[in-house]
Structure formats: C-alpha cells, structure tokens
Backbone bond lengths (Angstrom), bond angles and torsions (degrees), N, CA, C in turn:
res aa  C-N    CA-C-N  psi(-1)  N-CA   C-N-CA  omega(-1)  CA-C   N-CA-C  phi
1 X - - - 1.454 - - 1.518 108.75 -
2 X 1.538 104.46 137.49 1.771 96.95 177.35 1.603 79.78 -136.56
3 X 1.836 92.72 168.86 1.265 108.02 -148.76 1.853 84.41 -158.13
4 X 1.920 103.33 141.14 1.493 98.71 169.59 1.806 89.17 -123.73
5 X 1.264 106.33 163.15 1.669 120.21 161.84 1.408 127.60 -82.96
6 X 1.095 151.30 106.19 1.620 122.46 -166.24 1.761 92.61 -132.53
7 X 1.113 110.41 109.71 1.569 102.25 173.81 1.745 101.07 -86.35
8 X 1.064 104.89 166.44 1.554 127.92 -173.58 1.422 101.08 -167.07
9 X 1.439 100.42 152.31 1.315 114.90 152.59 1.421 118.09 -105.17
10 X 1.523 103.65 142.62 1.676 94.66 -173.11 1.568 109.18 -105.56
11 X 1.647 105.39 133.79 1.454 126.89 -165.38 1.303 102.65 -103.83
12 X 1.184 121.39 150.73 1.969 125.85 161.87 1.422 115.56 -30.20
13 X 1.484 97.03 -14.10 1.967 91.88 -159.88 2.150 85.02 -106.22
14 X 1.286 128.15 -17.53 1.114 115.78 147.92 2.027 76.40 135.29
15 X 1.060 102.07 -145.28 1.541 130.67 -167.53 1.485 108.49 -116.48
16 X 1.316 115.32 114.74 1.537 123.88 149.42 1.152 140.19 -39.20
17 X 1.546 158.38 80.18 1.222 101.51 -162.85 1.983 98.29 -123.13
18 X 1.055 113.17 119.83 1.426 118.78 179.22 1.150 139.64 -38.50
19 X 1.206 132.73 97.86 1.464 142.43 -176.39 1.229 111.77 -29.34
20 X 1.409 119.78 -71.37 1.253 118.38 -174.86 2.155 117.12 -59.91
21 X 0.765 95.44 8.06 1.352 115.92 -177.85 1.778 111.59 -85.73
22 X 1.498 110.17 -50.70 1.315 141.85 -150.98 1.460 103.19 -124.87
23 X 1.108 142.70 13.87 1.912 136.13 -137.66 1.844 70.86 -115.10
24 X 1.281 116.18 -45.15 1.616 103.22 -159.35 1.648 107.44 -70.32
25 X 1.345 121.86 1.57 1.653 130.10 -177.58 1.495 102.27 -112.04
26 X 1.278 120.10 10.25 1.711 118.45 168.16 1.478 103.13 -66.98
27 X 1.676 83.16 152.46 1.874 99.23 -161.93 1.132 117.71 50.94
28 X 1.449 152.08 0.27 1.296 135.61 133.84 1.107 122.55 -56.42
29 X 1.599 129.55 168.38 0.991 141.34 114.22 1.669 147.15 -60.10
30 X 1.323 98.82 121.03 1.584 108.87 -178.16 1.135 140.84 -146.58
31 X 1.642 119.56 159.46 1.812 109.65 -150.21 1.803 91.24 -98.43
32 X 0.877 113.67 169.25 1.726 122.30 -174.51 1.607 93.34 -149.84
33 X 1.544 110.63 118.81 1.108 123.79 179.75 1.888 98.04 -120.68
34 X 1.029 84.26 153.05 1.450 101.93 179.96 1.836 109.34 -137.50
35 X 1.243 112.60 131.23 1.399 136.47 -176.27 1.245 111.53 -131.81
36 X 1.509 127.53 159.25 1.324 139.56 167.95 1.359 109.95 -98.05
37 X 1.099 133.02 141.45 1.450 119.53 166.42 1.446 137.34 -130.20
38 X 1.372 89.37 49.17 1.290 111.50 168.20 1.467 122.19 98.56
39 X 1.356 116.80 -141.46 1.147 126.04 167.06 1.608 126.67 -87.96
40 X 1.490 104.52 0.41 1.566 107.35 169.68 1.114 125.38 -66.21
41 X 1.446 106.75 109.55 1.997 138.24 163.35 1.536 99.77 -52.01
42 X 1.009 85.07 124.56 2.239 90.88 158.89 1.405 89.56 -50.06
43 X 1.243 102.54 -177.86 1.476 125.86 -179.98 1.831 105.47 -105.09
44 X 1.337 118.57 140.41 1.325 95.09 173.16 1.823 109.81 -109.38
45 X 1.063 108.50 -176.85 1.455 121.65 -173.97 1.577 105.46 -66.57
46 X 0.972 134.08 -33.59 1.664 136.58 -154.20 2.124 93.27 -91.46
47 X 1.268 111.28 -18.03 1.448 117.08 -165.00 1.680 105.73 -105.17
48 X 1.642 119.73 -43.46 1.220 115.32 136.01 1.377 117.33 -16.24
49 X 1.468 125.54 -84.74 1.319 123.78 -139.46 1.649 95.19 -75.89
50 X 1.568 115.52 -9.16 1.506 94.62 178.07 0.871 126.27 -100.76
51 X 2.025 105.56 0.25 1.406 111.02 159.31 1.532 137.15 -71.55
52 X 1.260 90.70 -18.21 1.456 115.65 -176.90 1.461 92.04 -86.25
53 X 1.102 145.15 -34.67 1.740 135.07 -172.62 1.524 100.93 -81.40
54 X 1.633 113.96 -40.08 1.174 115.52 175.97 2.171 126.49 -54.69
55 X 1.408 82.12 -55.96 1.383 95.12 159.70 1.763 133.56 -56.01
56 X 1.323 78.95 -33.93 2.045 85.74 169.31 1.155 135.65 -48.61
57 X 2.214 89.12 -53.29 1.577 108.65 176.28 1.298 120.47 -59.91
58 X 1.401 104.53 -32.41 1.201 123.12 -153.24 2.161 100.31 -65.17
59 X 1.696 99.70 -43.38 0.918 101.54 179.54 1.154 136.71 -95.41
60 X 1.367 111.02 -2.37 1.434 146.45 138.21 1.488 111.22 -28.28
61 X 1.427 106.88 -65.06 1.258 113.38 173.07 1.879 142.11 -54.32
62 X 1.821 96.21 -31.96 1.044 108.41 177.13 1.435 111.81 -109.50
63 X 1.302 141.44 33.56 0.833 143.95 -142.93 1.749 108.11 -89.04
64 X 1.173 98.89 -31.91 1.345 113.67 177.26 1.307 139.87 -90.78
65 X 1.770 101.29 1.88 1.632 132.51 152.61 1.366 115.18 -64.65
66 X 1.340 117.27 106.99 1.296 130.20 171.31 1.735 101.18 -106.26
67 X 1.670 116.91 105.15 0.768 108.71 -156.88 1.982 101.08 -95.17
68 X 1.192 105.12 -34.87 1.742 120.29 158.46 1.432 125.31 -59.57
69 X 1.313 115.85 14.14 1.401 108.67 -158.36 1.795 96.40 -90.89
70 X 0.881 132.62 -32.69 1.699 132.10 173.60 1.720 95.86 -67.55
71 X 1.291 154.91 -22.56 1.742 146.65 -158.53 1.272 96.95 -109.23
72 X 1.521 82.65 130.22 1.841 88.40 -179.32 1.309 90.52 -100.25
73 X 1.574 119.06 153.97 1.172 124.69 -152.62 2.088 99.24 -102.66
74 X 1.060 106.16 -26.16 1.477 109.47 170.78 1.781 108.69 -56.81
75 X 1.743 108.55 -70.89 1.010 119.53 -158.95 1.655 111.68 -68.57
76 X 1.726 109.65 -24.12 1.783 101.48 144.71 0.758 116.29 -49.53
77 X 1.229 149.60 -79.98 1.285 157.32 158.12 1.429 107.36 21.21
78 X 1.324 105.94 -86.43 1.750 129.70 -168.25 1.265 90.92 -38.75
79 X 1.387 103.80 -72.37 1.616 109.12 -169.80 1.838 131.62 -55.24
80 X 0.969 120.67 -24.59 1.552 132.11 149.12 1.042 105.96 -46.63
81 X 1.354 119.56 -81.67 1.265 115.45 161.58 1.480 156.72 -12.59
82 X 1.540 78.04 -35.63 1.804 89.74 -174.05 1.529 107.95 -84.07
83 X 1.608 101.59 -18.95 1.330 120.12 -167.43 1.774 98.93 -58.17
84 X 1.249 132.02 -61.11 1.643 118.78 156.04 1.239 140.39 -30.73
C-alpha cells in the first residue's frame, strides 16, 4: 500500500486535489480520507523569516564542526556495501 499526504484547506468551492500529486495512482482505485487536524495554524510569513534568522545563528555558531572529518568516504562505501 502507498499513500500521499496533501493538506488543504477546505473552501466553499470544495478541495483541490493536485494531479501531479496523484498522476502515479491513475487507473487505480483509491480510498480518500479526510481528517481535521486540529488546531494547526498555517505558518505565517513574519515567523518564517525568524526561523530562517534563527537557523542561521544557529549555524553560524557551529560552523566549525566538521562532524565527518575522521570517515573516509571510500571505505564507507566498501562497507555499506559489503552489507549485501
């Protein structure tokens, strides 16, 4: 079973639901459930941008964490690998 998420808000004129979203379930059959989910607000634009300032510092801060710097990237490799 595969399954996509599509939130919407539902308007007088009904629900959208996007083709390109759904195009890979043509000629099937499928169930469409609909849920509320609660008290979740969209996000607005002014809270974005302070996530994005927030996130900056943040990486601002660690900038000088090289957290891969001991893995050699070949000999991962091998070994993933070997895992087959």
């Amino acid at each position: 079973m595969e399954s996509i998420r599509i939130k919407q808000t539902v308007t007088p004129e009904g629900i959208n639901i996007p083709f390109n979203k759904v195009r890979k379930f043509k000629g099937e059959q499928v169930e469409i459930i609909i849920s509320n989910i609660g008290d979740v607000k969209p996000a607005k634009i002014a809270r974005s941008s302070s996530l994005k300032k927030n996130l900056k510092e943040i990486l601002e801060q660690y900038k000088d964490v090289k957290p891969f710097k001991n893995i050699d990237p070949l000999e991962w490799e091998r070994e993933i690998r070997n895992e087959w």
